[in-house]
N, C-alpha and C positions, 0 to 999 in steps of 0.2 A: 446683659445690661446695655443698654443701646444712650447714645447722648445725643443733643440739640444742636445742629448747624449752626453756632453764635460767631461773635466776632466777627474777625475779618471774611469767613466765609457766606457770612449771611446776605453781605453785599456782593455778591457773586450770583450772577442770572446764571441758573443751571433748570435742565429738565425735573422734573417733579420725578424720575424714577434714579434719577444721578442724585437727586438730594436725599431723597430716601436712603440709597445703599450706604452715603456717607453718617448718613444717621443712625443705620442701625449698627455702624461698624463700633465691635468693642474698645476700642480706642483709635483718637483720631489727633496726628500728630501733623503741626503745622511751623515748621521750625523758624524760629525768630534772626537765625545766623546761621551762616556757612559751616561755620565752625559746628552748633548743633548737628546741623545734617550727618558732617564727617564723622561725628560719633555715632551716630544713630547708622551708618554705611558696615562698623565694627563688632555689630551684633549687640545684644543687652547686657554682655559681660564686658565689654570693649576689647574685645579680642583676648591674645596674639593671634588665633585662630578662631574663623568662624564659617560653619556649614550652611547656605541656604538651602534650605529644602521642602516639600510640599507632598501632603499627605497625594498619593493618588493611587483610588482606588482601594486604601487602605494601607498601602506601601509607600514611605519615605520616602521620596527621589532627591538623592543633590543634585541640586543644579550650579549652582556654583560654591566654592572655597573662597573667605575672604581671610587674606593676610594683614598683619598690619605689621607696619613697616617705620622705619625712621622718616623715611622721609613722604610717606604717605600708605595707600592701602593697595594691596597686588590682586585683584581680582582674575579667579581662573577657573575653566571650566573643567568639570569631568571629559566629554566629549569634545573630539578632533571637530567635529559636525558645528558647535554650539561657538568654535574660536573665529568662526569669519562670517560673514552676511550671505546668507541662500538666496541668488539670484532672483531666483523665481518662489518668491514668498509675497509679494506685496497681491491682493485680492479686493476688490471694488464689490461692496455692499449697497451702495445707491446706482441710480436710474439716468443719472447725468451722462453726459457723453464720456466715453471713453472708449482705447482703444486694450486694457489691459484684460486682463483675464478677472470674469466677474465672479463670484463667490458662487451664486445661486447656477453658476456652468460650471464650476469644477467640484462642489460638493455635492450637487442635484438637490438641492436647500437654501431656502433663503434666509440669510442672517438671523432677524429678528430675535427668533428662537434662541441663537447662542449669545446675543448679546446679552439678552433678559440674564439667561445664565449666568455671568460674565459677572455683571451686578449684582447678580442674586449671591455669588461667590464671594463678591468684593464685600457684600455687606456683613458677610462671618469672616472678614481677617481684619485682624488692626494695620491700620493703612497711613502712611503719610503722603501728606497735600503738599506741593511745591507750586506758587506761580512761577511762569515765566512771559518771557516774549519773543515768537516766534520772530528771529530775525535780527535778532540782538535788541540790546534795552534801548537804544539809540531808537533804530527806526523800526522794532519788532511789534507783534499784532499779540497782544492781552492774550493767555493765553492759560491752560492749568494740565497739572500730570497727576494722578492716583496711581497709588504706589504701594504693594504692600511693603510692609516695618521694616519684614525681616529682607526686602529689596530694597533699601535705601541706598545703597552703592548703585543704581542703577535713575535714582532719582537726581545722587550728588553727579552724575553723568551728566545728565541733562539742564542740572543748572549752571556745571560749570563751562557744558559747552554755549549756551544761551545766554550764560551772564544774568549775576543773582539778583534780583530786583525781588520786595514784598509786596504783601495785599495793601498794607500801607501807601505806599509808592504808587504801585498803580491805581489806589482808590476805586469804586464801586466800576466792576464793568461787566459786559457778555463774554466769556470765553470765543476765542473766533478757532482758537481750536483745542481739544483735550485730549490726552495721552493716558490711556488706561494699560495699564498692562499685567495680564495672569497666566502667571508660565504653567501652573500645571495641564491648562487647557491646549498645550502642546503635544501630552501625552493621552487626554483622556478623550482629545475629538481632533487632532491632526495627525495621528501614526507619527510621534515624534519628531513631524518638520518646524523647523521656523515659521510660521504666518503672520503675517502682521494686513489687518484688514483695514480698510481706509473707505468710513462713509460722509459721504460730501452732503450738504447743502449748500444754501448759497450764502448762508449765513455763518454757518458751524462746518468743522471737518472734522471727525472723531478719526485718531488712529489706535487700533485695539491692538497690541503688544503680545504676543503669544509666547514670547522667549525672551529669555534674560542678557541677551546679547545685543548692545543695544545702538548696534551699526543701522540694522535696518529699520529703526523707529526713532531712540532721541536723538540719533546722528539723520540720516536720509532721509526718515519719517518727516522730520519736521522739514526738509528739504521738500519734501511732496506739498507740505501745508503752503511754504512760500510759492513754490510753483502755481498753486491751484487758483491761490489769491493774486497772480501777477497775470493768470490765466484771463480770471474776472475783469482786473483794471485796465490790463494792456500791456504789463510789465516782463521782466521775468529776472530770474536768480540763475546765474551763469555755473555752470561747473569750472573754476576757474581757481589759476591763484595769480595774483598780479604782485611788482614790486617795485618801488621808483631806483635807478640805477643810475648812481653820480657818478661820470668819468673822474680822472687824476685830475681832467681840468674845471672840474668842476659843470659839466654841462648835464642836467638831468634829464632821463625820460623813463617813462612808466609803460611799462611791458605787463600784458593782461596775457595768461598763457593758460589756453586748451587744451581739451581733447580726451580720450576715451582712457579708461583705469588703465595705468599704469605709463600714462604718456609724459610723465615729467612735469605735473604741477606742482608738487612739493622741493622737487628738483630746480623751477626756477628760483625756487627762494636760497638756494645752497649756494657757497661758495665754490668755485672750480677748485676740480681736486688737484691737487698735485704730488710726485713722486716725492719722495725721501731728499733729492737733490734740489729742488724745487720746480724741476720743469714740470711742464706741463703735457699727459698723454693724450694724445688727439685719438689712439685708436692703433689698432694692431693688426695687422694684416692675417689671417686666420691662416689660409694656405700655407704662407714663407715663415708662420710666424713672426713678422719682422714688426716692431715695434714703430710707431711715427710719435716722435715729439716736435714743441716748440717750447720755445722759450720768452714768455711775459713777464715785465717788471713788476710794475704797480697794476694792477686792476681793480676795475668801479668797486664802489662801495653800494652796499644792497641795502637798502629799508624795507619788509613785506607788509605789503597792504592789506591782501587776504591769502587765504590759505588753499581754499577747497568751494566753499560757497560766495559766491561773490554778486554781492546787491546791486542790481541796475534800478535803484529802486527812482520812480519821479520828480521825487523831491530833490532830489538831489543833482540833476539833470539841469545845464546851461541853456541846451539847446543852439551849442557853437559848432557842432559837427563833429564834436568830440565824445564818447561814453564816459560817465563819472561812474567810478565805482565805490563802493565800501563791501567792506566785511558784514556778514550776516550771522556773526557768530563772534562770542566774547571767548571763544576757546576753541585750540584748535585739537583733532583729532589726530595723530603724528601716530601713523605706520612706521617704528623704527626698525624694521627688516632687514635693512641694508647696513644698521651699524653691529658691528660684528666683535669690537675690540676697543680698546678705551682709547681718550683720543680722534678719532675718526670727526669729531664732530665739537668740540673744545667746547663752544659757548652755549649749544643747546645743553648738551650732558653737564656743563654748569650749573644752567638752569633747573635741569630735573634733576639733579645730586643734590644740590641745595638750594631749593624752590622756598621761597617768600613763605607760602603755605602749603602743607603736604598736598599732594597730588592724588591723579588716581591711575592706577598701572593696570592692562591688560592682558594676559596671556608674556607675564613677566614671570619668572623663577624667583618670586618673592620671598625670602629667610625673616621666619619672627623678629622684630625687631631690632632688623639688620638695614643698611639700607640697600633699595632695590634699585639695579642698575639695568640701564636702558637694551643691552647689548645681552643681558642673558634670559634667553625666549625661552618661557619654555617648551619641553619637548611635546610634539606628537608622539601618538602612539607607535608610531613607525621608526622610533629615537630618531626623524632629522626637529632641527625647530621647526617650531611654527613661523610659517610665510606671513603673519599679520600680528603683531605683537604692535602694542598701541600703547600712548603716552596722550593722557587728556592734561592740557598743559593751557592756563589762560593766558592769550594772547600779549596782556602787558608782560610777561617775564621773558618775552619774545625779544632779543638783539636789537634795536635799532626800528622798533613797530611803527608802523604810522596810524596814528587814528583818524585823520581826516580824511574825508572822500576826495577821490584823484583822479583827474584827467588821461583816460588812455592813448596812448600815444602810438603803440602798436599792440596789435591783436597776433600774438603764435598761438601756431596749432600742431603739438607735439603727436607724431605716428611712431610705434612700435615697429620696427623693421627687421625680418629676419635674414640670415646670409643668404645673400646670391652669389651662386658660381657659373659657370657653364659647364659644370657637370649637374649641378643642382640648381636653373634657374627658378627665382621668386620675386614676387615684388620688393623686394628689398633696393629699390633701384634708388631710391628718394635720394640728391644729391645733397651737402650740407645744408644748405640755404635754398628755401625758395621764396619769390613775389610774387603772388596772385593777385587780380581783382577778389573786388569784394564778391562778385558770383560766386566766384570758383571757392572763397571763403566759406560761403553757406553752404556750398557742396559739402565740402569736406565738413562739416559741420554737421550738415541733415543725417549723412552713414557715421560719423565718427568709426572709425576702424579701427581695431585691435587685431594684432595679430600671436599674441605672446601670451603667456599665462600672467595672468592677472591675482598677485597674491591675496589682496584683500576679499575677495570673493570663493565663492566653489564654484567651479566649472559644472554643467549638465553635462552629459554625455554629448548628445550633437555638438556643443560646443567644444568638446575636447578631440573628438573627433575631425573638426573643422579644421582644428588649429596644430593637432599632430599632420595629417596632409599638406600644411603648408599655405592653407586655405586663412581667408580673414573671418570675423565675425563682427557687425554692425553693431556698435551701442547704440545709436540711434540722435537725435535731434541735439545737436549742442552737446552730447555726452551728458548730458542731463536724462535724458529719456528715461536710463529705468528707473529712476526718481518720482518721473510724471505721471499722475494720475489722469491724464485727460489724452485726447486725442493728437497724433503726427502731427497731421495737417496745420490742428489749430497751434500746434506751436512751431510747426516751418517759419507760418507766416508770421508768427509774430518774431523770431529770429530775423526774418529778411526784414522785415518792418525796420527793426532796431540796427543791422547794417547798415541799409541805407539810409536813414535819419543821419548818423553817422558818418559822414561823408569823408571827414578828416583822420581819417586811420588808416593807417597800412597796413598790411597781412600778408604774413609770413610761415610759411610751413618746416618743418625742423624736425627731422629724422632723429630718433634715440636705437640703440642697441644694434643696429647693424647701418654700414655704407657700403654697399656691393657686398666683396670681403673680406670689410675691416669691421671688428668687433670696435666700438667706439661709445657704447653703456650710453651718458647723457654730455658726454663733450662736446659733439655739436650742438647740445642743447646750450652748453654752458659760451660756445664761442661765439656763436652767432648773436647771443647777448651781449656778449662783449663788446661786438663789430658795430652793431645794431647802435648801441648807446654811444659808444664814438664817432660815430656820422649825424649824432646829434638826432634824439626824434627818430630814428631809421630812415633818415633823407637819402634813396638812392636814385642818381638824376638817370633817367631813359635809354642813356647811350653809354650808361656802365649793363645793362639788364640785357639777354639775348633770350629766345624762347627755348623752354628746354625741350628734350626729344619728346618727353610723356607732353599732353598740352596740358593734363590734368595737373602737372605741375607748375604750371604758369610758365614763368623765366624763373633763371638762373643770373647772378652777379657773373661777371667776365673773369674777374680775381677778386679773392676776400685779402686784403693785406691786415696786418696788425706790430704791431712792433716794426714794421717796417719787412716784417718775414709774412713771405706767403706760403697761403695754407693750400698743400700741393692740388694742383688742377683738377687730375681722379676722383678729388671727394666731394668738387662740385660737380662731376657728371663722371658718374660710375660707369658709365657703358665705355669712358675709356680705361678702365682698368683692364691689364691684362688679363686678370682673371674673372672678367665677368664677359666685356666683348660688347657688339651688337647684338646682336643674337638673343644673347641671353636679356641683354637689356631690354631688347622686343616684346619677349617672350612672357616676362613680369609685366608690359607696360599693358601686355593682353589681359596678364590674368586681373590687374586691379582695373581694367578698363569694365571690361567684363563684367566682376562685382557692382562695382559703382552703377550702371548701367540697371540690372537683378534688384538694388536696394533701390533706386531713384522711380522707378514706375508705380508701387504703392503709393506715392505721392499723385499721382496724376488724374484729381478729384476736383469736382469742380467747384470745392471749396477754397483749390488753392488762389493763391496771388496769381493777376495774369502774368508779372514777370516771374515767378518761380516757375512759371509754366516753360516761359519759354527757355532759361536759365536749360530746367532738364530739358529740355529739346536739343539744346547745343550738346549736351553730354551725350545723349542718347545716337545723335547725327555723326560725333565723332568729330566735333567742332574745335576750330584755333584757340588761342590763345586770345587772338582778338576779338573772334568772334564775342569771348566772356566780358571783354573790356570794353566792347560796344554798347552791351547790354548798363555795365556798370564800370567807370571811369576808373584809371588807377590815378590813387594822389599821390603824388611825390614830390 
């Protein structure tokens, strides 16, 4: 029995073969509330328990177990494989520029064939229709997901990170992009991997969802969609999370913080942790093991602006020299890996313990109708937790949110740093704090470097390889890269573009997990916010700044004080710690010279900006500090 596209979908411009497959689907469900959805997420019994699964081949497959819980539904997969986002899954089925890996080069086939498939597939299951708005409902692009029934947890995903808006709402439009997703096509034409396929025009972006894990499509995927179309206008959508930071005296400023998975964007929105007594651990000497605190009274108070995607979108742009940002998302995706025990985190685990309206939980230890708590992961196969356990949580149940777009004031860019000693030197050299020009900004920007295991992801093997050595490995352009479906190049320049437009920002780099060696997690991430917002704006005048030994580092502050206590000398220039030295300071300042150097000549097309050209030149030469700041002014 097949039914008629009526209603709200009829005023929806779709391809004559996308209209068909919804047509011939035996039931076709378009939920009128939220609330629908999260039933329909429970299976057709409404739980406590429910199995998604798909004939293939003739055999059952689960793909995922849905719980339902008190205070919303614990979605989990069978497979360790299926709990985190496969790197190297995104695949380019159109003809447009790009620099990713195309479909028609890694399967020796061109699409078309499996898409037909895909619909032809979609058209024998009963399927639910969700609009949304790539980008949030605020300033997001019309947009639609196809869903089978029995995967509505996977659609409640994607509205609730998008923010639910109807066909109503948005009244008659073109989809500018559509989210199709069929997991058994995981098993029957990818050997079990993750795929998610992304075909572009210049009107439409289709991304085809091959798994029910749904980091690398209604999370990232639609991050590819905003890219693409910021690609188009001139814009772009930051990997980022910003947050305005009110001192005790009341002076604000808004900190927009980078950088590659696992650099402390979620972290800038956290409160500093503190001991049991309430000081504060700056960090631990690994050798003496010898602990370093300080002690702070009052500190700022946080509001977060964005979380993870962060809209530089036009509209919202002064044009004073300052970047405006907003959130590109009505919900945030919340990795809670790091909370371990109840407590740890008071007003968030408020939130998701007794959430407004039930939630949806990821690779949680969810108990039938018990409720599910943030802090019990569950296990891999190997009994440790899982490294990425997820909380989809909308943004207004967020502490102290802001919803208006906000002037940034300073630009961090969090590095992963491992121990340096001089028995083991590494680049672990980064001192607490550093000031670059805006150059040296893009630099660090265009490699984005990780050097640490990245829980939200799987490691390839070279990459695991890279990063057991001691070695870094680039995410690439803004740490957006492996997001982007289009070309380096054409998004270097549109980063240095939007730099320098930008004239009134300062930029800061800020070491996490290791200083020489002192284990110190994200304290410096958390202090130099503190310091930063109490100079008001990050105003630091010329003749407190000296240059540091690396130039890639910019300068260095002379002393960071706070409370009137200063934070010891060593952890702004690591090569005097005893246990690291010159030497070994050198020795790191080679190895990340060297990288940077290895990742900055792909760049060197004659597509780029003439000043990115010369930007890498200075790097490549082994250039000052001023050299950078000749190129591009520092504001202070």
């Amino acid at each position: 029995m097949s039914v008629t596209v009526t209603g709200p979908l009829a005023d929806v411009s779709l391809a004559p073969e996308v209209r068909a497959a919804l047509e011939a689907s035996p039931r076709l469900v378009v939920p009128a509330t939220r609330e629908e959805l999260y039933r329909l997420a429970l299976g057709p019994q409404g739980g406590p328990t429910f199995t998604v699964e798909y004939d293939v081949d003739g055999e059952m497959v689960p793909e995922a177990t849905i719980t339902r819980c008190r205070n919303g539904v614990a979605v989990n997969y069978p497979e360790d494989y299926m709990r985190r986002r496969d790197p190297d899954c995104m695949r380019i089925a159109d003809d447009l520029p790009t620099d990713k890996p195309r479909y028609r080069d890694v399967f020796d086939a061109e699409f078309d064939p499996t898409r037909t498939e895909t619909l032809e597939w979609l058209a024998t299951q009963e399927l639910v229709v969700v609009p949304f708005k790539a980008g949030g409902p605020r300033f997001g692009y019309p947009s639609l997901a196809i869903v089978p029934l029995n995967s509505a947890f996977f659609a409640l995903t994607l509205v609730d990170l998008q923010g639910w808006v109807t066909f109503d709402e948005i009244g008659p439009f073109t989809p500018r992009s559509i989210l199709y997703v069929a997991p058994p096509f995981r098993h029957t034409h990818f050997g079990g991997r993750q795929v998610v396929v992304h075909n572009r025009s210049r009107e439409l972006h289709e991304v085809w969802a091959y798994n029910l894990y749904p980091g690398p499509s209604a999370k990232k995927g639609v991050f590819s969609v905003l890219l693409d179309i910021g690609e188009h206008e001139g814009w772009l959508t930051a990997h980022a999370s910003s947050v305005r930071v009110t001192t005790p005296y009341e002076n604000e400023t808004v900190i927009m913080h980078e950088g590659a998975s696992g650099g402390g964007k979620s972290e800038m929105c956290q409160e500093i942790r503190r001991e049991d007594d309430g000081r504060i651990l700056v960090g631990t000497n690994v050798v003496r093991n010898e602990p370093y605190h300080i002690t702070l009274g009052e500190t700022s108070a946080l509001a977060p602006v964005t979380d993870d995607m962060t809209l530089c979108h036009p509209s919202v742009q002064k044009g004073n020299g300052r970047l405006v940002v907003a959130d590109a998302e009505a919900g945030w995706f919340v990795r809670v890996d790091g909370m371990t025990s109840y407590g740890e985190d008071p007003a968030f685990e408020r939130a998701v313990i007794h959430p407004q309206e039930p939630l949806l939980f990821l690779s949680i230890d969810g108990v039938p109708d018990a409720t599910a708590l943030p802090w019990e992961h569950t296990l891999d196969s190997n009994g440790k937790r899982c490294p990425n356990p997820r909380v989809v949580i909308p943004r207004s149940f967020v502490k102290n949110v802001i919803a208006e777009p906000q002037e940034v004031d300073v630009r961090t860019f969090g590095v992963r740093m491992p121990l340096c000693t001089r028995e083991k030197p590494s680049y672990g050299i980064m001192g607490m704090m550093h000031i670059i020009p805006p150059s040296l900004a893009w630099v660090w920007r265009l490699i984005a470097p990780r050097g640490d295991k990245n829980p939200s992801i799987g490691e390839s093997k070279d990459v695991k390889k890279a990063l057991k050595h001691g070695g870094m490995v680039a995410e690439g352009v803004g740490s957006y890269w492996p997001f982007s479906t289009g070309t380096k190049v054409a998004a270097a320049n549109l980063l240095l573009r939007q730099i320098v437009e930008n004239d009134r920002t300062r930029y800061v780099l800020v070491p996490n997990q290791h200083i020489g060696a002192y284990k110190v997690g994200f304290s410096a991430e958390w202090l130099t916010r503190e310091y930063l917002a109490r100079r008001g704006g990050g105003r630091i005048q010329p003749e407190q700044l000296t240059p540091a030994r690396c130039a890639l580092f910019g300068y260095r502050p002379k002393d960071v004080k706070l409370d009137g206590q200063q934070i010891r000398p060593t952890l702004l220039q690591p090569e005097y710690q005893s246990q690291v030295g010159l030497e070994a300071y050198d020795a790191g300042a080679q190895i990340l010279t060297d990288f940077f150097r290895s990742e900055l000549e792909q760049f060197l097309t004659d597509e780029l900006d003439p000043l990115g050209r010369q930007i890498i030149e200075v790097v490549l030469r082994g250039g000052t500090v001023e050299d950078y700041e000749a190129l591009t002014p520092l504001y202070v």
